[in-house]
N, C-alpha and C positions, 0 to 999 in steps of 0.2 A: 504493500500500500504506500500511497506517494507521502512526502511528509508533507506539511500545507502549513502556506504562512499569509496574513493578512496585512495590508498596505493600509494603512487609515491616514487619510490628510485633509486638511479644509476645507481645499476647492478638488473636485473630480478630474481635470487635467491635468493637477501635478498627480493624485495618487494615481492615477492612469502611465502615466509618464515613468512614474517610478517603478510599476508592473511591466510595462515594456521593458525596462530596462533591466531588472533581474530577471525576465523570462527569457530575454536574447542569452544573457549570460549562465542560467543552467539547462537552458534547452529544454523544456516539458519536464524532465528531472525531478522537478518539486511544482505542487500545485500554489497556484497564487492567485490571489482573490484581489481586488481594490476595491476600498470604501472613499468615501467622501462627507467630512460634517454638514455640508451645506446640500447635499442630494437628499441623506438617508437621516433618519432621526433611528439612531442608532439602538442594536438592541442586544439582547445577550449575545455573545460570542459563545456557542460551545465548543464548536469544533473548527480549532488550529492548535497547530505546535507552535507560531511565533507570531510576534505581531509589531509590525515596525510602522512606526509614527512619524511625518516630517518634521513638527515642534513640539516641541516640549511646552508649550502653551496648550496641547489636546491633551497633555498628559493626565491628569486628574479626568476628562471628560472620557475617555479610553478606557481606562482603571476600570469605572464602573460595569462596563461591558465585557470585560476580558475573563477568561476564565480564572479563579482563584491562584493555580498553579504554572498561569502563562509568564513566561517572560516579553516582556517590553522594551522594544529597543528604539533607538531616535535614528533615524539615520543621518549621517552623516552625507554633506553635498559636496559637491568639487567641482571645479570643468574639466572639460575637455581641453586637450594641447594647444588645439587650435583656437578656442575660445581667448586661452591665458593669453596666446600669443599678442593677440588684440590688444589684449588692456597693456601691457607690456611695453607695446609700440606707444603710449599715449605721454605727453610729454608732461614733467612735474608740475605743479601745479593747477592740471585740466581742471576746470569745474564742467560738471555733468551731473544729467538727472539721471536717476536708477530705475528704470519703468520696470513696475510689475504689478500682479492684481490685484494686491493688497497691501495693505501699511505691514502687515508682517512677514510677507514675503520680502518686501522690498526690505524692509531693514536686516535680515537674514541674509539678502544674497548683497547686500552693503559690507557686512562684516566680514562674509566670505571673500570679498573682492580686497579688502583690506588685510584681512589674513594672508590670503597665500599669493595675493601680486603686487597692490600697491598702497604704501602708509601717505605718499606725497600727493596725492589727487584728494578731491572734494567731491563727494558725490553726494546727492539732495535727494531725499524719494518721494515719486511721483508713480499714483495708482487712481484710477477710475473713482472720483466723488473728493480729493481732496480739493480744500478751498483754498489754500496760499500754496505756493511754494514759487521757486526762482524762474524767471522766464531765459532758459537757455538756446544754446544755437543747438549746444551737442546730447545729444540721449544714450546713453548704454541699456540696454533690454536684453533678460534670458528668455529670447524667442517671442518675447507682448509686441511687435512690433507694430498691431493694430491700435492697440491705444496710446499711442504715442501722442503728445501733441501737436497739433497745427503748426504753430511757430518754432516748431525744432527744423532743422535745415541740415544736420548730419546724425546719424544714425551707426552705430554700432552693435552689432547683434552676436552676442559670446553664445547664445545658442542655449537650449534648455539647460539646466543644471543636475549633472547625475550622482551615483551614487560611487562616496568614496570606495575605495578597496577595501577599509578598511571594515566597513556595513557587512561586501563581501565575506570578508573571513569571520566576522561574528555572525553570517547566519548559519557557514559550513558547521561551526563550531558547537551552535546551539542546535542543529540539528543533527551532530553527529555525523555529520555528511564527511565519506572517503578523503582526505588530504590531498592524499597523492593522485585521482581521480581529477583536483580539480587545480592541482597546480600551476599547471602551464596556463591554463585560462586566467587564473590570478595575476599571472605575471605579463599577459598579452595586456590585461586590461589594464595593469598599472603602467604600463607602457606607455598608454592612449590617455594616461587622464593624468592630471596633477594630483599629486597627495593634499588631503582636504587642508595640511598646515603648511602646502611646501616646503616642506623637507620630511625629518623622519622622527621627528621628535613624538610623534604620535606612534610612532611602534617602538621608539627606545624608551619613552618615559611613561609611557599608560601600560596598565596590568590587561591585557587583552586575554580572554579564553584560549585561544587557541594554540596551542601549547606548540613549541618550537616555533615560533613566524615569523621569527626574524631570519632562522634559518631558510623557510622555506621561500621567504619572500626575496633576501639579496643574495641567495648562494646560487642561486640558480639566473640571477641577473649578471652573476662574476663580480660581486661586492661582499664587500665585508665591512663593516661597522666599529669603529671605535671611540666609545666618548671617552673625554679628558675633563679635570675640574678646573679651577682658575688657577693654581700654581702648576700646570700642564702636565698633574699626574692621572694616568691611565687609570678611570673608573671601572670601564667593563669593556667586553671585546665580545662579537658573535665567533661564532666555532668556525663561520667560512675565512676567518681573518688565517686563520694556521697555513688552509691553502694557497693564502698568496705570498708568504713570507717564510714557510717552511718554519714557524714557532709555533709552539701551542699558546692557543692564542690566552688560556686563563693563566698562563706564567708572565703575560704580559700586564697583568695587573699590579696596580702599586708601584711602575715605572715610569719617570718620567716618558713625555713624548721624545727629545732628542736625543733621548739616550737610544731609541730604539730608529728613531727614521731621521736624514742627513737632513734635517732643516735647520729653519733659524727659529730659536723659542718664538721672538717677538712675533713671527708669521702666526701664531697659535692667536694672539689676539687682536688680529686687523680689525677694523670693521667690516672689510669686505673679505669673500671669502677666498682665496688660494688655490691652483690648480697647477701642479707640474707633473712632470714624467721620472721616478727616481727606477734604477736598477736595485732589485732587489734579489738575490740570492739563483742570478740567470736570469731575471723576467722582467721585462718593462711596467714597473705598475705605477697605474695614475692614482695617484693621491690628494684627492681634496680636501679642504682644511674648513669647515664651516664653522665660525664663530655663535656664539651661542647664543647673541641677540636674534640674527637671521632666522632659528629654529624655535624659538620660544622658550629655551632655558634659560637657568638665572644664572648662570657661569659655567666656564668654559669653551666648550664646544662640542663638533663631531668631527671623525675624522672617516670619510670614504675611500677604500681600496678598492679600485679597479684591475684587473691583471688584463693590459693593453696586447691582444694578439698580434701575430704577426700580419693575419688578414683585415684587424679593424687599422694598424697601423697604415697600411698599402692602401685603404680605403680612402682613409682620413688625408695621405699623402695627393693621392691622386684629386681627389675634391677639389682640393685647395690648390692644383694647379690647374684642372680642366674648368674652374671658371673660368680664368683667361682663357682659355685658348675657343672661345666661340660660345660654349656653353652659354650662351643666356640670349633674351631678345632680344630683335631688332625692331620691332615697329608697335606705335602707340595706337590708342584711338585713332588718334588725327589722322595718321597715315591711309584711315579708309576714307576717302573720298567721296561727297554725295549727300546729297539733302533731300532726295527723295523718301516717300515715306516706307518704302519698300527697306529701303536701306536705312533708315533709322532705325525700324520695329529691330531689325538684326541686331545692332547694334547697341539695343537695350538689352535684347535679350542675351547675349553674348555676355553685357555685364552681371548679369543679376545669376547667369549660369555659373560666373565664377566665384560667386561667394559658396559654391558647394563643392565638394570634394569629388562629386560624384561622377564618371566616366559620360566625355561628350563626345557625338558621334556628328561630324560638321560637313553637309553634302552640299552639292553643287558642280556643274560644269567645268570643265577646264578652264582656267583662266582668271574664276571668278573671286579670289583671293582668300581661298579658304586656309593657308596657312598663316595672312593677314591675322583672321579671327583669333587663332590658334595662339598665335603671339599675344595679344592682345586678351584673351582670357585669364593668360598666365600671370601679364602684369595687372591684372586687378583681382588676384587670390591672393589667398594669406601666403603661398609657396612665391613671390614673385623676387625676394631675395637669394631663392635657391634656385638651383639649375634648370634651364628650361633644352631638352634635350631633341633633336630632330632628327628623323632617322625616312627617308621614302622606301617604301616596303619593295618597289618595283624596280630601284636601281641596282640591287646587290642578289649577284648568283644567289642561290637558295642555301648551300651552305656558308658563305658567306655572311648573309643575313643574320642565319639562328648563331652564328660566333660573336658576333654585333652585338648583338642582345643581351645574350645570356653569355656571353663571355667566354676565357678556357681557362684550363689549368696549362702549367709546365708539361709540355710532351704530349697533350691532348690530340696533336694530331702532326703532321709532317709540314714542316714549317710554320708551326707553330712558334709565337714570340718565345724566348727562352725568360721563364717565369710567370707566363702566364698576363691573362690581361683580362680585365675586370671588363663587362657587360656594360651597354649603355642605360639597361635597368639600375645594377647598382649606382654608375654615375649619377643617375637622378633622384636617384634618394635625397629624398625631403624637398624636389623640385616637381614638376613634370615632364612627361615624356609624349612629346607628339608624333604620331606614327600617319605618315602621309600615305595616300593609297595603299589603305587598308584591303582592300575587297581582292589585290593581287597577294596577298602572303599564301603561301603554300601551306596545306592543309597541316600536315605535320605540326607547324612552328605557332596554325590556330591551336590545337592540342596544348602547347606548351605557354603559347599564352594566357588561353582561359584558365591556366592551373594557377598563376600567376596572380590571376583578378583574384581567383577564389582564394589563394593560400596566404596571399600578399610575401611571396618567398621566392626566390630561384637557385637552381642548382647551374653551377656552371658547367659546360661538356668538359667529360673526361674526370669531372668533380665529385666528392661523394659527400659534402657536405651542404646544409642548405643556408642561404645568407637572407636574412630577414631585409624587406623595402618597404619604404612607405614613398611610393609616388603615386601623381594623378595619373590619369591616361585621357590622354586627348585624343581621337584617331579624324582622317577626312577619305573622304573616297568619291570618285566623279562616275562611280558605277552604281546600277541598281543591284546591292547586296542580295535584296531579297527574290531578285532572278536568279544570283549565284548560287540563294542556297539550295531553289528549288531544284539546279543543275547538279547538284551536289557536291558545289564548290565552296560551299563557306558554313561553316557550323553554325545554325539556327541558336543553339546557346549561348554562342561568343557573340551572335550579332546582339541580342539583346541585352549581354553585360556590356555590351561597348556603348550600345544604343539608349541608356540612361536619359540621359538629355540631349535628344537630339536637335541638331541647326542647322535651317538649308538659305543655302544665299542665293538670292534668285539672280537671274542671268541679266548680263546687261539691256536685251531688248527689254527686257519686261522692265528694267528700269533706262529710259531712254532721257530722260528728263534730268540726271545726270552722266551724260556722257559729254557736254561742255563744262560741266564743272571739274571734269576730269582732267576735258582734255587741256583746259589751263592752267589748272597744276603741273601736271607735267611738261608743258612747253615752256614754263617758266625755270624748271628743274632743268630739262635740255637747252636754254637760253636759247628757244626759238622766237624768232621775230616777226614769223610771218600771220596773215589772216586767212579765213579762209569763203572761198565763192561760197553764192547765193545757192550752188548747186553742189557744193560738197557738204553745206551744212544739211542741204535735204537728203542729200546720200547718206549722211553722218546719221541723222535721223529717223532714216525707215533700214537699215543697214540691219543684217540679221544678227548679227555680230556671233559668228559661232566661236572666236576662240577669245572670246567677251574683255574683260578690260587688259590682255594681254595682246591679244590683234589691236585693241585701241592707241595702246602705246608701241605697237610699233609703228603705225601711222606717223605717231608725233613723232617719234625718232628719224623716220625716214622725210617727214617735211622739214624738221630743224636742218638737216644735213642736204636741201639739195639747194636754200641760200636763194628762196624766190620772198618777196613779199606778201606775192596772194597767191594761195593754192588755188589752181583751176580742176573741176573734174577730170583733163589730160593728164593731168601731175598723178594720178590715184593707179598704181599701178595694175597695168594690162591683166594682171592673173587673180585680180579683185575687183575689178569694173565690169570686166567682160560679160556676169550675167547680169548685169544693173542696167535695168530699161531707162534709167533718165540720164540723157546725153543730150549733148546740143543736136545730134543728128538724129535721133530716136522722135522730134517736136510732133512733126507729120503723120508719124507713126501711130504714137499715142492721140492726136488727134481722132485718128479715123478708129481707135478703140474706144474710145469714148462714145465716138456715135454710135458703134454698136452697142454698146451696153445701152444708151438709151434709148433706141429701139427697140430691143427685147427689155424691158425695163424691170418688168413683173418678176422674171425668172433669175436677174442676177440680184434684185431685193429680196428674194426667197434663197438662194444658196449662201449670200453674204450674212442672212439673219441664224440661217442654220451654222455657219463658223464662227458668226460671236457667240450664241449658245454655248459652241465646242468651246471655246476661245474663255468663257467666262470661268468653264470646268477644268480650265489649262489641259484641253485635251487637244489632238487633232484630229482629221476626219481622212480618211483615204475615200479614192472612187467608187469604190463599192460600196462604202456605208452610207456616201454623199446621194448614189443614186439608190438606197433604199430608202435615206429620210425622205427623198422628192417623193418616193412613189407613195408614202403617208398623208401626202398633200395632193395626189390623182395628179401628180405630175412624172410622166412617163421619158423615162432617158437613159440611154445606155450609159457601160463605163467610159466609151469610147468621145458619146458627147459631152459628159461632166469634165473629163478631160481637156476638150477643147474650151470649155466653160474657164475651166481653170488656168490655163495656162493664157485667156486672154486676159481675164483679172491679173494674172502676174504679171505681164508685161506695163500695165498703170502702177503693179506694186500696190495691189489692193492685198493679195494674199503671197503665203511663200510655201511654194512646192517644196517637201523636201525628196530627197536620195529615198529612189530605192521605193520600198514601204513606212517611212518614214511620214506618212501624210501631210496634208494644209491644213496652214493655220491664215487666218485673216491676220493683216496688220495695222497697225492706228490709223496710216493711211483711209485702207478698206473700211474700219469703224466711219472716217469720217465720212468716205465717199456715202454710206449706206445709211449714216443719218440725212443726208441731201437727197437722197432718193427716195 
C-alpha cells in the first residue's frame, strides 16, 4: 500500500503547485493529496502518514484536523537556479515591489529573496486589495505576473517557488522511504535549485531525521564539508572529507585549519568567500572557504572540498577558451529588419519564447533568417552570458557530425585528436546549442539525440562514462519534418521534444511591405548610392522572392557594385527577369491581356475569387482542383483551359504558376486587379 501524504496551504494554487512538485519528484511512488484553507473548510484528516503545510500561520488551524499521531511538517521554499540567477543580476540598491497573492505570501517569499540572494535591494509587497504601497517602475513576481500593476514598466518573473531539498529528505525520512532508492534524485534536484539558506548551514547546523545526509547529500556530489570556529579550529568534518585528502576525517578535529590545508589563517575570515585549487596528496582539490556571516552562523565558517577531475578540469579549461574563439552571438533584435506586422508578431514571440528553457523548433524557407531568430533568442535568456553554440546538421559527413556533438575519447577512432576532444554539447553547457537543418541529421544520431533531451547527459564515442549538460536546444529546418517522419525519416518523438515551442517566419512575399525597408538597410551597409526605376520597384514588389531576404540582398550587392545611379529593369539580371512579364517591351502585350480578361470578365472574377479563398488558407490550387471548384459553380473547363486561364493571368502577374505540381497562388497584384473587377 502506497504511503500518502497531505499538502494543506491557503490558497489552492500554491498547494497545487507544491503536489506537482513532489509528485514529479517521487513519481506515483507515494500518494499525494492537496488541500487548500480558502476552497475547503477543512475536516478530520484520518487517513495520511504526513502532512506538510506552507506556513506556519495554518499551523494551529491544521492541528485541529490532523490525526493525533501525524507529524507536521512546514515546508521549506527555494528557487530555482534560474530564478536566483535573476535577482543576482539586479544591481545594489534596486527598489522593487514583491507581487504575490497575498500579504503573507508576499512577505515569505520577501524573506526568502533576502535569505538566500540579496540583503542590498528593497523590496515592498504588493498583493490584490492592498491600499498604499510605493509606485515603482520595477516588479519581481513568483509566477503572479497577472496582477501586477499598470504602472510597473519592467517585470521580473523568478518563476513559482519550490520545495527545498531539504522538505525532500524529511519526507523520505518520515516515511521510511528506501535512501539509496532515492538518492541520485536528491542530488539531480539539489542540482537544479538553490539551498532554501544558500549554503549548507541548514544541513550542518539543524538536527534533520535523516540519518547520514550529509553523507549522502555531498559524497556523492564529490564534497566534503568542514566547519571551523572563530580561532580557525576544526569543529567537525563529514566522512566524505577522508576521500579527498586521504585523512580520516574525525582525527581532523581539534586542528587548527592551517595546520592541515597550505592557506593563509587570515583567508578563514574575509568577508567574502575564497576559492582556489590546492594539490592535495596526488589530487587537484578545490577548496572553498565560506565565512560564517555568508551561511548564517555566529562564527567561523565552512570549509568545501571539491576533488577537481581530470575531465571537469579539460572542461573548465576549454570553456574559458572557446568563448573566444566564436562561441557566442552575433546578431540583436535590430538586426531583423521590418515593421510589418507579420514580422513583429515573430519577433514578440521569439522574445517571450526565450524567457523558457524549453526546446524551440524555428521553420521557414530558405533564406528567411531563421538563425537571425536563433541568435536573438539566446540573447534575451537567462543563458545569454554563456555559450551560444552553432552546428548545420547538413554540412558535416554523418560521422563527422555525431564526433561534433558528442565528442571522443583518446584512440576512439583513426585519426582521432590525441587526447581526445570534448562535444559541442558539452561546450555549451550552461549556454545553448543551435542545430540548423535539423530534418537532414541521420537517423542514428536522432536516437542519440532524443537520449540526450530525455537524460540531459552524453556519453562521448569510444567513452564509457556519462558527463552531465545543462543546455537549451534550439533547432530550424526549411523542410516539412512531418513529411519526413511519415517517410520514415525523422523520429515522431524527437520531432515533438524538439517541437516544444514552435516558430515559423513567414517568407518574404507574404511580407512585401518590408522589403524597402530592407532593402535600405542594407544599401547603406554596402554604401550603395544608387535609386531605383518606377519599374524595378514594381518588380521588387510582386517579385516571388523564392530565396527571400537572401536573393534580396544579393540584388543590393550586385546594384552597389555595378556604380549606376538609377537601377533600370535592364540592370536586373537576365537569369531573374526572364520570367517577369513587366518590361518596357512586354506594354502591348499586357495590353491586349487585359482586354481579354475583360471580355471574358465573369470567369476570371470567379477563378481569381477561388485563389484568394486558397490564398487566404495559405494554400495553393493546381488545374485539376481549379477545374473541379469551377464545375461547383456549373462552370465546365478542362485542365487544359484552366491552364491557359492561368498562364494569361501570369503574364499581368495576377497569379504565380509554380514548378512542376507545385500549384497557383494569386498575388497582391491579382487581389487588386479582382477587387476592380
Amino acid at each position: 500500500m502506497k504511503k500518502k501524504i497531505t499538502i494543506i496551504a491557503v490558497v489552492e494554487n500554491i498547494a497545487e503547485g507544491y503536489k506537482k512538485d513532489i509528485d514529479n519528484f517521487f513519481e506515483g511512488t507515494i500518494e499525494v493529496e492537496a488541500m487548500s484553507i480558502e476552497k475547503y473548510k477543512l475536516k478530520k484528516i484520518y487517513i495520511t502518514d504526513l502532512i506538510l503545510i506552507s506556513t506556519y500561520s495554518i499551523f494551529r488551524i491544521v492541528k485541529q484536523y490532523a490525526p493525533a499521531d501525524c507529524e507536521i511538517i512546514i515546508i521549506n521554499r527555494t528557487l530555482s537556479k534560474s530564478g536566483f540567477e535573476k535577482i543576482k543580476k539586479l544591481p545594489a540598491g534596486t527598489n522593487a515591489l514583491l507581487v504575490n497573492v497575498g500579504p503573507y505570501t508576499a512577505a515569505e517569499t520577501i524573506l526568502l529573496l533576502y535569505n538566500i540572494a540579496r540583503k542590498d535591494i528593497e523590496l515592498y509587497p504588493y498583493y490584490p486589495g492592498i491600499k498604499e504601497y510605493p509606485k515603482l517602475d520595477l516588479a519581481i513576481t513568483p509566477g503572479e505576473t497577472e496582477i501586477i500593476p499598470n504602472n510597473v514598466k519592467h517585470i521580473i518573473d523568478i518563476g513559482n517557488r519550490v520545495s527545498d531539498v531539504s522538505t525532500l529528505l524529511n519526507i523520505i525520512s518520515n516515511l521510511s522511504l528506501n535512501k539509496e532508492k532515492y538518492k541520485q534524485k536528491v542530488l539531480n534536484y539539489y542540482n537544479k535549485t538553490i539551498p532554501a539558506n544558500y549554503g549548507i548551514n541548514h544541513i550542518v547546523t539543524e538536527n534533520y531525521k535523516l540519518e547520514n545526509q550529509l553523507d549522502m547529500l555531498f559524497e556523492n556530489l564529490n564534497e566534503g564539508i568542514i566547519t571551523y570556529d572563530e580561532n580557525g579550529i576544526i569543529k567537525d568534518s563529514s566522512n566524505s572529507v577522508s576521500k579527498k585528502i586521504n585523512k580520516d576525517s574525525q582525527s581532523l578535529i581539534g586542528k587548527n585549519v592551517k595546520d592541515v590545508f597550505t592557506i593563509n589563517e587570515s583567508e578563514l575570515f574575509l568577508s567574502d568567500a575564497v576559492e582556489r585549487i590546492l594539490k592535495i596528496k596526488g589530487n587537484d582539490i578545490i577548496v572553498t572557504i565560506i565565512p560564517a556571516k555568508n551561511v548564517g552562523l555566529n562564527d567561523g565558517g565552512i570549509i568545501i572540498l571539491k576533488k577537481f577531475s581530470d575531465v571537469e578540469k579539460k572542461m573548465h579549461e576549454h570553456r574559458k577558451t572557446v568563448i573566444g574563439k566564436g562561441h557566442k552571438t552575433k546578431y540583436t533584435i535590430n538586426d531583423i529588419i521590418g515593421s510589418s506586422q507579420e514580422i513583429k508578431k515573430c519577433k514578440q514571440t521569439a522574445i517571450r519564447m526565450a524567457k523558457s528553457d524549453s526546446a524551440i523548433l524555428i521553420t521557414g524557407e530558405s533564406g528567411t533568417g531563421k538563425e537571425l531568430f536563433a541568435h536573438v533568442i539566446h540573447n534575451n535568456s537567462s543563458r545569454k552570458d554563456n555559450q551560444f553554440v552553432a552546428v548545420n546538421c547538413s554540412s558535416f559527413p554523418e560521422n563527422l557530425l555525431e564526433s561534433e556533438l558528442f565528442g571522443y575519447e583518446d584512440g576512439a577512432f583513426t585519426g582521432s585528436r590525441k587526447g581526445g576532444k570534448p562535444g559541442l554539447f558539452e561546450i555549451a553547457h550552461g549556454g545553448s546549442l543551435f542545430l540548423d537543418e535539423i530534418g537532414e541529421m541521420p537517423m542514428h544520431l536522432q536516437n542519440r539525440l532524443l537520449r540526450v533531451l530525455q537524460e540531459h547527459e552524453v556519453m562521448r564515442i569510444g567513452g564509457n562514462s556519462v558527463i552531465n549538460i545543462d543546455v537549451r536546444i534550439i533547432t530550424a529546418t526549411n523542410i516539412d519534418i512531418e513529411s519526413r517522419i511519415k517517410q520514415d525519416k525523422f523520429r515522431k518523438d524527437l520531432y515533438y521534444r524538439l517541437n516544444v515551442l514552435p516558430l515559423n517566419i513567414p517568407p518574404l512575399r507574404e511580407r512585401t511591405d518590408d522589403v524597402f525597408e530592407i532593402l535600405e538597410y542594407y544599401k547603406k551597409k554596402y554604401k550603395g548610392k544608387f535609386t531605383l526605376s518606377d519599374e524595378v520597384k514594381y518588380f521588387f514588389s510582386n517579385c516571388n522572392w523564392d530565396g527571400n531576404i537572401r536573393q534580396l540582398k544579393n540584388y543590393i550587392k550586385y546594384f552597389a557594385n555595378l556604380d549606376k545611379l538609377v537601377i533600370g529593369i535592364d540592370d536586373i539580371p537576365i537569369t531573374n527577369i526572364q520570367n517577369y512579364p513587366i518590361t518596357a517591351n512586354h506594354t502591348d502585350k499586357l495590353i491586349e491581356c487585359e482586354k481579354i480578361i475583360n471580355s471574358d470578365e465573369e470567369i476570371y472574377i470567379i477563378i481569381l475569387k477561388i485563389l484568394y479563398d486558397y490564398y487566404k488558407q495559405k494554400k495553393k490550387i493546381g488545374r485539376k482542383q481549379m477545374s473541379l471548384e469551377l464545375e461547383k459553380q456549373n462552370i465546365y473547363k478542362s485542365e487544359q483551359e484552366v491552364r491557359n486561364y492561368f498562364k494569361l493571368l501570369e503574364q499581368y502577374n495576377y497569379v504565380i504558376i509554380g514548378n512542376g505540381r507545385g500549384g497557383t497562388q494569386i498575388t497582391k497584384n491579382g487581389i487588386e486587379r479582382l477587387k476592380k473587377l
